[in-house]
VOVOMAR-901612 format. One line per field, with one value per residue (C-alpha): residue number from 1; x, y, z. Coordinates in Angstrom, 1 decimal. Layout:
% VOVOMAR-901612
resi = NUM, ... .
u = X, ... .
v = Y, ... .
w = Z, ... .
//
This chain:
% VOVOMAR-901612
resi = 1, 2, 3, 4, 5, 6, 7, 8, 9, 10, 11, 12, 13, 14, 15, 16, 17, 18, 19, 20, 21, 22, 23, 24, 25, 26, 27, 28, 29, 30, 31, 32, 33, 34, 35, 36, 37, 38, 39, 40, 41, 42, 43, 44, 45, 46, 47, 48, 49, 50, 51, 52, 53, 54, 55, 56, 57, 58, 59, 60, 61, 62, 63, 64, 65, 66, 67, 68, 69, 70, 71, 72, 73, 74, 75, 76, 77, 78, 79, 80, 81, 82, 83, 84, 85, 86, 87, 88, 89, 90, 91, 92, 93, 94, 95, 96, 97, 98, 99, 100, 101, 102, 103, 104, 105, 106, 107, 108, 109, 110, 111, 112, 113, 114, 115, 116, 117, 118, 119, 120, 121, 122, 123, 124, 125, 126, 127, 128, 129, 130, 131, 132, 133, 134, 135, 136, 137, 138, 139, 140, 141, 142, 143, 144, 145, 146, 147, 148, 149, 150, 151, 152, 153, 154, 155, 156, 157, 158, 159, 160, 161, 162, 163, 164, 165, 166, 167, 168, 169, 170, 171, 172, 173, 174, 175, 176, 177, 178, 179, 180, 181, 182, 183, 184, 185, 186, 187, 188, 189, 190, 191, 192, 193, 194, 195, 196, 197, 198, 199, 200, 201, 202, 203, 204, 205, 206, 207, 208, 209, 210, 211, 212, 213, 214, 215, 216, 217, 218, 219, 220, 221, 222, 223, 224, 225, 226, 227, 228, 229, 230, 231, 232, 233, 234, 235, 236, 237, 238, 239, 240, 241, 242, 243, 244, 245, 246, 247, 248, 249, 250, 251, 252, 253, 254, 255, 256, 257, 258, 259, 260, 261, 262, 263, 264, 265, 266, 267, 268, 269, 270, 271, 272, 273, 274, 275, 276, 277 .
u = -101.3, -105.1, -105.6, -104.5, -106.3, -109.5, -109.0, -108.5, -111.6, -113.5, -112.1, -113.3, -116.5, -117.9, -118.3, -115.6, -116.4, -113.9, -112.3, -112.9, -109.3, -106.1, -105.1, -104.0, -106.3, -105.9, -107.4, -110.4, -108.5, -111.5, -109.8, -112.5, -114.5, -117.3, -120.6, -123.0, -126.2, -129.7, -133.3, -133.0, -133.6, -130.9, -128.0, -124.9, -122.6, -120.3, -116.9, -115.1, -111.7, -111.5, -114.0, -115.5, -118.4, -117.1, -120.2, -123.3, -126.7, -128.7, -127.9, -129.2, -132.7, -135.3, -137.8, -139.8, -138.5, -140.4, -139.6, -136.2, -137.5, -137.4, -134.0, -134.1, -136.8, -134.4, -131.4, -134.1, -135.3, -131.8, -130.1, -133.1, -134.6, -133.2, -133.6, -135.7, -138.0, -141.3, -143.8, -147.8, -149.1, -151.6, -154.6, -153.7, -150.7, -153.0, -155.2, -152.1, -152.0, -149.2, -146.6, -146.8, -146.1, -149.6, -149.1, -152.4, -153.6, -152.3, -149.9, -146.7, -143.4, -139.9, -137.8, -135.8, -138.3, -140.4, -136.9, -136.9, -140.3, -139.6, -136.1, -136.9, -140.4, -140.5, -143.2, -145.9, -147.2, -143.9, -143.2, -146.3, -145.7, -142.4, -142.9, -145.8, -143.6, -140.9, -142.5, -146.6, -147.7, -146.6, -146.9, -144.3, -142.2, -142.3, -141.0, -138.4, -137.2, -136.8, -134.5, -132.7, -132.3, -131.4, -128.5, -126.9, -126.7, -129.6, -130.2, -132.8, -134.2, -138.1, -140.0, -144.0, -144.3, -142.3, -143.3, -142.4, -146.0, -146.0, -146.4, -144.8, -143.5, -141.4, -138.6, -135.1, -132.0, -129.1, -126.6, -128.7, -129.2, -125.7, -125.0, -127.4, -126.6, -122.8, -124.1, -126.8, -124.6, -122.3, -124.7, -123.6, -127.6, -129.1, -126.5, -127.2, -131.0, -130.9, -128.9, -131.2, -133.3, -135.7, -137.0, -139.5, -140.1, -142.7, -145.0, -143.4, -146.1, -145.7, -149.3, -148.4, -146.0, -144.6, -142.6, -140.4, -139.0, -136.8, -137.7, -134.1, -133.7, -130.3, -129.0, -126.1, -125.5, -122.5, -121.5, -121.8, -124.8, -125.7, -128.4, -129.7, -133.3, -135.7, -138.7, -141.5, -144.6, -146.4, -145.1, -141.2, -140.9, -138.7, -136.1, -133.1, -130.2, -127.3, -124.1, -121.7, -119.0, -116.7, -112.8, -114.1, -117.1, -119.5, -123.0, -125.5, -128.2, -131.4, -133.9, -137.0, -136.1, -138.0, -136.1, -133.9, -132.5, -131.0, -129.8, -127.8, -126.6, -125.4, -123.8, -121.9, -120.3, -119.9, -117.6, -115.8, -114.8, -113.4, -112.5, -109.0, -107.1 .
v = -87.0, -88.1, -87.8, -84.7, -83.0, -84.6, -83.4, -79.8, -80.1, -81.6, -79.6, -76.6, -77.9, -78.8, -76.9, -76.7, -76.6, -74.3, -76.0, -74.3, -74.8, -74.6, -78.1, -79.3, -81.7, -84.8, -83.7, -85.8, -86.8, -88.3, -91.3, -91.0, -88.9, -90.8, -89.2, -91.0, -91.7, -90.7, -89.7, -87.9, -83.9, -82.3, -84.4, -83.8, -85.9, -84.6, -86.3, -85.6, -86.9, -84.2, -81.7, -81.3, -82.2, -84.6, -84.6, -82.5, -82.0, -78.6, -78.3, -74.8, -75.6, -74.9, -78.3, -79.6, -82.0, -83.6, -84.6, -84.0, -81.3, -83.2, -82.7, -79.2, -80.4, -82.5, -80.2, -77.4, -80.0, -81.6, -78.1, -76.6, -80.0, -82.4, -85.9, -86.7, -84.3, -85.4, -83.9, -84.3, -85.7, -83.0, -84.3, -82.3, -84.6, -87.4, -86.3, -85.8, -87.8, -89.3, -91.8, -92.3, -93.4, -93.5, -91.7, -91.5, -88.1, -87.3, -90.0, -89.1, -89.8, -88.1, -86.1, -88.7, -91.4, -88.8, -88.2, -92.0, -91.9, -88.5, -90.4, -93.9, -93.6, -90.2, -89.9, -86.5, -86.8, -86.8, -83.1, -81.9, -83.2, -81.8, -78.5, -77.8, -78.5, -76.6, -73.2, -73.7, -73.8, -75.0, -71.8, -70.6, -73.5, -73.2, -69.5, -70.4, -73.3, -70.4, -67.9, -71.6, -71.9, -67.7, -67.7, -70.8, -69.6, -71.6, -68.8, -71.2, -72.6, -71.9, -73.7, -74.1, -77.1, -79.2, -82.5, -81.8, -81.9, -80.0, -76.3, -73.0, -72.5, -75.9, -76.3, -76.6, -77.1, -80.1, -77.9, -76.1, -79.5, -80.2, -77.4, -78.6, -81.9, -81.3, -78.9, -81.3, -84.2, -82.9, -83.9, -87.3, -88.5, -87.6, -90.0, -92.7, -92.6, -92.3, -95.7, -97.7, -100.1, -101.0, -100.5, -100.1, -96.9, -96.9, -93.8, -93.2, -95.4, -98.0, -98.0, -97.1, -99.5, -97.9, -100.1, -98.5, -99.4, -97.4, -96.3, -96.1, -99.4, -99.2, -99.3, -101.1, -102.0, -103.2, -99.1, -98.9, -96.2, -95.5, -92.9, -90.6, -89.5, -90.3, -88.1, -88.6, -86.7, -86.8, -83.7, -83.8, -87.4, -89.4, -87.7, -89.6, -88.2, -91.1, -91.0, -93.4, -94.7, -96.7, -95.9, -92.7, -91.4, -89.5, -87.5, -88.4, -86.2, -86.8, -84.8, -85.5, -89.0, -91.8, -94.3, -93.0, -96.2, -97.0, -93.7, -93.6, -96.8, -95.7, -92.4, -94.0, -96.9, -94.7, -92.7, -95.5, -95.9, -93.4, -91.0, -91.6, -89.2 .
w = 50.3, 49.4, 53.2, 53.9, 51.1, 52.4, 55.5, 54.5, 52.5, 55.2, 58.3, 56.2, 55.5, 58.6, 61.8, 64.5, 68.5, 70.1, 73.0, 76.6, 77.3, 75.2, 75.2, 72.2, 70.7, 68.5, 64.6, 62.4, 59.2, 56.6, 55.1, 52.5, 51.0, 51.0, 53.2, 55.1, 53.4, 55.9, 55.7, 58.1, 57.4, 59.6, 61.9, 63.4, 64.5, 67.1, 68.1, 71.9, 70.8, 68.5, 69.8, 66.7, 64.2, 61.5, 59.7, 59.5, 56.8, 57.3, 61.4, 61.4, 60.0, 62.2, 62.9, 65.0, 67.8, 69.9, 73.0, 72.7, 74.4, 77.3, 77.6, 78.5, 80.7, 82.4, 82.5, 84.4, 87.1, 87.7, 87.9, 90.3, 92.3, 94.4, 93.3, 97.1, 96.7, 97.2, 94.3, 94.2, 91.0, 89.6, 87.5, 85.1, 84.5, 84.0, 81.8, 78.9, 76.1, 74.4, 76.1, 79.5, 83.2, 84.2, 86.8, 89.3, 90.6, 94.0, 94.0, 95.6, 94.1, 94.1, 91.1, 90.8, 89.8, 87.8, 85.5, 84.6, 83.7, 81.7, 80.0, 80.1, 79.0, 77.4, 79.9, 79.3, 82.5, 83.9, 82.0, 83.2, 86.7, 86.7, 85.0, 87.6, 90.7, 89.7, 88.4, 89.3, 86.4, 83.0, 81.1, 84.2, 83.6, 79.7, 80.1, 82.3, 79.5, 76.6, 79.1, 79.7, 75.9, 75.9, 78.6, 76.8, 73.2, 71.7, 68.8, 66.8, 69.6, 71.2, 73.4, 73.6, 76.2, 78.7, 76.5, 72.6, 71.7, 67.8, 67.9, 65.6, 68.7, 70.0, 67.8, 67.5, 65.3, 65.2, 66.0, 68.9, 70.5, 70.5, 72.7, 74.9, 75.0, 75.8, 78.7, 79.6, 80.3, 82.6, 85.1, 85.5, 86.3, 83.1, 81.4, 83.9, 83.5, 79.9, 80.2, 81.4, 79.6, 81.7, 85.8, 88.3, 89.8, 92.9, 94.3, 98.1, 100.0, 97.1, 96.0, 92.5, 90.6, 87.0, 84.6, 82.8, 79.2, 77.4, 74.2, 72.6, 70.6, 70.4, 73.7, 74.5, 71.1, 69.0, 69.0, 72.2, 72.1, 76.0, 75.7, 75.3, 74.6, 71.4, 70.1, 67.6, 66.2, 62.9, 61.9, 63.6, 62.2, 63.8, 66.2, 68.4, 70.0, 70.5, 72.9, 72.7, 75.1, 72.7, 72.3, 70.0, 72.0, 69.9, 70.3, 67.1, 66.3, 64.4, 62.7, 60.8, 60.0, 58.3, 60.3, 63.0, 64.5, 61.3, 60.9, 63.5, 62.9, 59.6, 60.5, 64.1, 61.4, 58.8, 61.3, 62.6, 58.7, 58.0, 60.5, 62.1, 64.1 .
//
């Protein structure tokens, strides 16, 4: 009885994604009552088996980011480029601060290898690279980012760069980045790349060499994180967005944390305690 009543209370709690389909799908019961303890200022964590967010703190507060901007800066590129294409490096891009590829000016290298440096390394010059082939400039490409975040529904949602750099203007909320996220993913190569932990990636007549390290901690952990992108600024604090394929796949979301990994860590185990279906 102590179950059901918790689930009630929770189930009207928290916020419900409505299914694209009608298939009936299994319910979250909280075992507990219990709630997960973070610094963070605003998360969300989102759970496929249920379609639905079994625990959340302020996920319509607008923050800053970071460059979990990059996602969108991903999703734009992957939807509109094709991985061969062959992209000049502006020196524009090389003259951005911030983590990097170190990319060299003129150096020519494809999408695809520019998206690992963008994922794997939260890259900037990769953004800038990328924004610039895509739209010419990165004002252009910043534009086309917002009518992105427009046509899918992202209400709280602005954009002022392709990198997450701090600005009024580049900010987003947990719940926002969910929806983008679950749209995000369903190209297959932004999961993959965000996977990896470490590469190579070479310019096309192999005179540049670019290691690559992932800046997600966590991969491949005991819960079975496998991506997806981190962010961090002095004002956005720490940011990560987690996706998990263990038996209960879930999407974490981070916001303004002090310690992110942890976080996550806490929320993801916190879930596997008491959320049964």
């Amino acid at each position: 009885m102590f179950e059901i009543i918790i689930s009630l209370v929770f189930s009207l709690f928290f916020n419900t994604v409505v299914p694209e389909n009608t298939e009936i799908l299994p319910t979250a019961i909280y075992t507990s009552s219990e709630t997960p303890i973070l610094s963070a200022k605003s998360h969300v964590l989102y759970d496929f088996n249920s379609n639905s967010i079994i625990s959340s703190n302020n996920p319509n507060q607008k923050l800053p980011i970071a460059s979990l901007t990059k996602i969108m800066t991903a999703h734009i590129i992957l939807k509109e480029s094709k991985l061969d294409e062959i992209v000049t490096v502006p020196l524009e891009a090389t003259q951005i601060g911030g983590s990097t590829m170190s990319l060299g000016a003129g150096e020519r290298i494809t999408v695809e290898n520019l998206l690992k440096g963008l994922i794997i390394n939260s890259a900037n010059d990769a953004a800038i690279t990328l924004s610039i082939h895509n739209a010419e400039t990165t004002d252009q490409f910043v534009e086309k980012m917002n009518k992105y975040a427009q046509d899918i529904g992202l209400q709280n949602t602005s954009f002022a760069n392709p990198m997450g750099y701090d600005s009024p203007e580049n900010y987003s909320t947990a719940n926002d980045l969910l929806n983008l996220t679950l749209i995000a993913i369903k190209n297959q190569k932004l999961t993959e790349i965000s996977s990896i932990e470490s590469t190579i990636v070479r310019s096309t007549d192999n005179r540049f060499t670019h290691t690559l390290t992932n800046t997600n901690k966590e991969l491949n952990n005991f819960q079975q994180i496998n991506g997806l992108k981190t962010g961090t600024t002095n004002i956005a604090g720490q940011c990560l967005i987690s996706t998990t394929n263990e038996e209960n796949p879930r999407i974490s979301i981070i916001i303004g944390s002090n310690n992110r990994f942890q976080d996550t860590k806490t929320m993801l185990d916190w879930a596997q305690k008491n959320i049964t279906y």
